[in-house]
C-alpha positions in Angstrom: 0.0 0.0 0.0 2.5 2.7 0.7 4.5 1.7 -2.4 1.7 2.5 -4.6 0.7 5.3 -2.6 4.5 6.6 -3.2 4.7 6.1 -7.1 1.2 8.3 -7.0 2.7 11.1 -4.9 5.3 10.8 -7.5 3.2 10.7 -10.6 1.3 13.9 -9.2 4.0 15.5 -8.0 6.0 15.3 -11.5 2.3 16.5 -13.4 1.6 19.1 -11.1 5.5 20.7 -11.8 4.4 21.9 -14.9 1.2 23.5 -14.4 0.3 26.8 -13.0 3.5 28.2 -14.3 3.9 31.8 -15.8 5.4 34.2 -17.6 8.8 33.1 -20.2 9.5 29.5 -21.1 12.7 27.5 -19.3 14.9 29.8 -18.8 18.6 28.7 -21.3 21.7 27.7 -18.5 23.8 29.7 -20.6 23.9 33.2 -22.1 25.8 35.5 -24.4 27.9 38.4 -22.5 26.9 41.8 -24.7 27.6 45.1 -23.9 29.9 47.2 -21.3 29.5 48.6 -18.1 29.3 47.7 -14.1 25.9 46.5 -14.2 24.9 42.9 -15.4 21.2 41.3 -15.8 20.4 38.6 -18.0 17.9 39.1 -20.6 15.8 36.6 -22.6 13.8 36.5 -25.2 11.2 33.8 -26.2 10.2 34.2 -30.2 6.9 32.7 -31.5 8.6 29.1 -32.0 9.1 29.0 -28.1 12.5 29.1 -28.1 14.3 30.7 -25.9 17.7 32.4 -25.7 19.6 34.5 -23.1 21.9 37.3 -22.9 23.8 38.7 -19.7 24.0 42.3 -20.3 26.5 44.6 -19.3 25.6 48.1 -19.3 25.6 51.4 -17.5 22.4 53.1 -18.6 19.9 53.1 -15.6 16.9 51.6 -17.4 16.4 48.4 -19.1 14.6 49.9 -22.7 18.0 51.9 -22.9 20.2 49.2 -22.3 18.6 47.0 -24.5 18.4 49.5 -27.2 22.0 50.5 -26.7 23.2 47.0 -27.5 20.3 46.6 -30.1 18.1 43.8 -28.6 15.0 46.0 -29.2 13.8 48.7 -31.4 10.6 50.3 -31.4 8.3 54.0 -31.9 8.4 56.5 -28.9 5.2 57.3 -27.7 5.6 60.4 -25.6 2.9 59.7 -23.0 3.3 56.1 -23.2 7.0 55.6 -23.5 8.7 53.3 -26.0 6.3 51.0 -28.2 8.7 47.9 -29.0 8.1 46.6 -31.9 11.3 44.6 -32.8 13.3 42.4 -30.3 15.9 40.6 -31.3 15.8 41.4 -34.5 12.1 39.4 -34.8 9.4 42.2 -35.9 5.9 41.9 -35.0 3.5 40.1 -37.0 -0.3 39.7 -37.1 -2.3 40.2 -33.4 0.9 39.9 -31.4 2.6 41.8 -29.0 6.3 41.2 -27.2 4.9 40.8 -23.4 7.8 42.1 -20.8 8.6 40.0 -18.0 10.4 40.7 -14.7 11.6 37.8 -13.1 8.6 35.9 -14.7 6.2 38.2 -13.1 3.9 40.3 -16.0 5.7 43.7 -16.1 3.3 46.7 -15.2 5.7 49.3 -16.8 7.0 49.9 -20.0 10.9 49.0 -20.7 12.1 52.5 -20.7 10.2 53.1 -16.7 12.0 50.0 -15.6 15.5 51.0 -13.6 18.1 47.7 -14.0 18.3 45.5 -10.9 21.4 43.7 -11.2 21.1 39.7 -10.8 16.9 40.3 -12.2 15.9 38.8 -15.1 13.7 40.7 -17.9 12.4 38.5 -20.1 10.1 39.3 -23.8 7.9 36.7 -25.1 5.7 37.0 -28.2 2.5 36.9 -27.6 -0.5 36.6 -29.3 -3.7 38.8 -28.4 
């Protein structure tokens, strides 16, 4: 009896560790170095096959949009009173009803990339996302 109830526990334990999880995919082990400065945060970017792939970025700037932008991982439109509108991220343009969501540390970011001051060791994270 308590083997079987065992090799349950484990059978729910291993189908339950996939649900309920949000924000970016698996997060790659290892990730490019780009840019210069004393500041370092790793930056990801999950593309509309679900791949992922990671950067450690280097930088000075204060916010992530202008880090990113300085080492050209995203471009976009400036909207004054919303900020930046990115539209390119990794060199992957938006297509059809999606949108590149922003991640910070797999929560949902509430801020736009250029409001967000760098928090070294944090992970940002964009995923394409359909509406």
């Amino acid at each position: 009896m308590k083997k079987r109830f065992f090799i349950f526990a484990l059978i729910a334990l291993f189908i339950l560790s996939g649900c309920g999880r949000e924000g970016p995919g698996d997060s790659p082990e290892t990730a490019e170095n780009i840019g210069r400065g004393d500041t370092v945060f790793r930056f990801e970017v999950t593309d509309d096959t679900e791949t992922v792939t990671a950067w450690d970025v280097r930088t000075d700037e204060t916010t992530v949009g202008a880090a990113l932008s300085e080492v050209g991982l995203i471009k976009g439109e400036v909207h004054s009173e919303f900020g930046l509108f990115v539209t390119e991220v990794n060199g992957m343009k938006l297509e059809g009803n999606t949108y590149w969501a922003l991640y910070i540390d797999g929560e949902y970011a509430t801020l736009g990339v250029d409001s967000i001051n760098i928090e070294s060791g944090v992970t940002y994270a964009y995923v394409h996302t359909p509406f």
